[in-house]
C-alpha positions in Angstrom: 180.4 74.6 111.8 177.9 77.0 113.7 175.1 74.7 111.3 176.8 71.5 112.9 176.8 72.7 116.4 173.1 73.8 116.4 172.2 69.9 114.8 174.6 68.2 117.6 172.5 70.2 120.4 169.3 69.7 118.8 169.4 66.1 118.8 171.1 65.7 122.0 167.8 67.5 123.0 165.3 65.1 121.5 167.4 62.6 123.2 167.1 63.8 126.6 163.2 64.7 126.0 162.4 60.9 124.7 165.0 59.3 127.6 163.2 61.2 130.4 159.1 60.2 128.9 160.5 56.6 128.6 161.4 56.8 132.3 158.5 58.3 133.2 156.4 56.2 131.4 158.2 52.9 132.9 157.8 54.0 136.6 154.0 55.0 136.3 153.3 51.5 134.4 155.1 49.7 137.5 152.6 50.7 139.6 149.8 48.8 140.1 146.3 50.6 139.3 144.6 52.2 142.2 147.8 52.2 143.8 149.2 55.2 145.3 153.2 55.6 145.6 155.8 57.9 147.8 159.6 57.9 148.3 161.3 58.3 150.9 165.5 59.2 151.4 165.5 57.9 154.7 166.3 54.5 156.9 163.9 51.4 156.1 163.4 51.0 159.9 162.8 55.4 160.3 160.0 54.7 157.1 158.6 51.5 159.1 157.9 53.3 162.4 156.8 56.4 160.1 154.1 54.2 158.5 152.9 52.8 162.2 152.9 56.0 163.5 150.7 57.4 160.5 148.1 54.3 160.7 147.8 55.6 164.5 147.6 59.1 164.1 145.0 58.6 161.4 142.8 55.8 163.6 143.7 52.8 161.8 144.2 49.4 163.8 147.0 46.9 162.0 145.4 43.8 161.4 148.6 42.4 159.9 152.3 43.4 160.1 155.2 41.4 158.3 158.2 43.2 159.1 160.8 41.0 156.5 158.5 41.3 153.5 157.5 45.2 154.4 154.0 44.3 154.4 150.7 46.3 156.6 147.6 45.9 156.4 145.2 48.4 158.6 141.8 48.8 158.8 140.0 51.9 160.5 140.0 51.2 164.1 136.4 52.6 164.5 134.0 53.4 162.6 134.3 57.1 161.0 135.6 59.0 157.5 137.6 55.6 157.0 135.1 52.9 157.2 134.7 50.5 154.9 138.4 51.1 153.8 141.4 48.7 154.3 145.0 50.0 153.5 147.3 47.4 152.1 150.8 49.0 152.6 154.2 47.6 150.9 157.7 49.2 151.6 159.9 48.5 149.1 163.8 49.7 149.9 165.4 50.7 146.9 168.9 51.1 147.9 170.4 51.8 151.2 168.6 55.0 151.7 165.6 55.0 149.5 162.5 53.4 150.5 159.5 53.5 148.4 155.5 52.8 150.1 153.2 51.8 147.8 149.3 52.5 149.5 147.0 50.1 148.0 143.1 50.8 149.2 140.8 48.3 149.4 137.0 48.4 150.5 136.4 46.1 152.9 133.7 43.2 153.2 130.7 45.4 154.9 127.5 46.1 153.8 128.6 49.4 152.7 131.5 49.2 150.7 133.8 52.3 150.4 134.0 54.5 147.6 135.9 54.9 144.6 136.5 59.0 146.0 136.6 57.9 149.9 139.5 55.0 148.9 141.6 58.0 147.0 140.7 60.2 149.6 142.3 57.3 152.5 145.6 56.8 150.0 146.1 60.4 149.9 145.6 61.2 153.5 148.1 58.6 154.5 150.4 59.6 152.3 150.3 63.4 152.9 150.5 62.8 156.8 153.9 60.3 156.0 154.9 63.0 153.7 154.9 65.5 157.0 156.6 62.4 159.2 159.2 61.6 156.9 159.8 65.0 154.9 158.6 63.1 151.7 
């Protein structure tokens, strides 16, 4: 019996280990490469104002702003750490009171394009100083 009870919790361990890398391994695949993700337990409207704020704080002028589809794009309003760099922000609400941003950035069209290190370095800022906003 002892035999039997050892097997049981055994595999009900493998289970658990091969259930959570199949999550895991489904939510990094949905995001799109070079595409940087947070979530957010908090209103879709408190997350909105959170990413405006953020794009100010950090010098970034919207360019575009779709409020129904959750859609930003930003670009630095002068010229500075983040030029050459556009930000192409989604917010996706999960439920009720999870909100996902997805940071997507971009080099823009100038003659010096941004960086493989300075466009990680924009996603990461943005989403550290959300992070501090929201309590990500």
């Amino acid at each position: 019996e002892e035999e039997m009870r050892t097997m049981a919790i055994t595999r009900i361990s493998i289970f658990a280990v091969v259930l959570a890398m199949g999550v895991a391994c489904s939510t990094l695949s949905n995001r799109p490469e070079g595409t940087w993700s947070s979530s957010y337990f908090s209103n879709p409207d408190a997350v909105w104002a959170g990413i405006e704020l953020t794009l100010d704080q950090l010098g970034y002028e919207i360019t575009s702003s779709n409020r129904p589809d959750g859609k930003i794009r930003a670009v630095p309003a002068e010229s500075g750490d983040g030029d050459g760099v556009v930000l192409a922000i989604d917010q996706i609400a999960r439920t009720d009171d999870q909100v996902m941003v997805y940071v997507k950035p971009l080099s823009d069209n100038s003659e010096t394009p941004a960086t493989s290190t300075q466009l990680e370095a924009a996603a990461r800022d943005f989403l550290a100083v959300l992070d501090r906003k929201l309590g990500g």
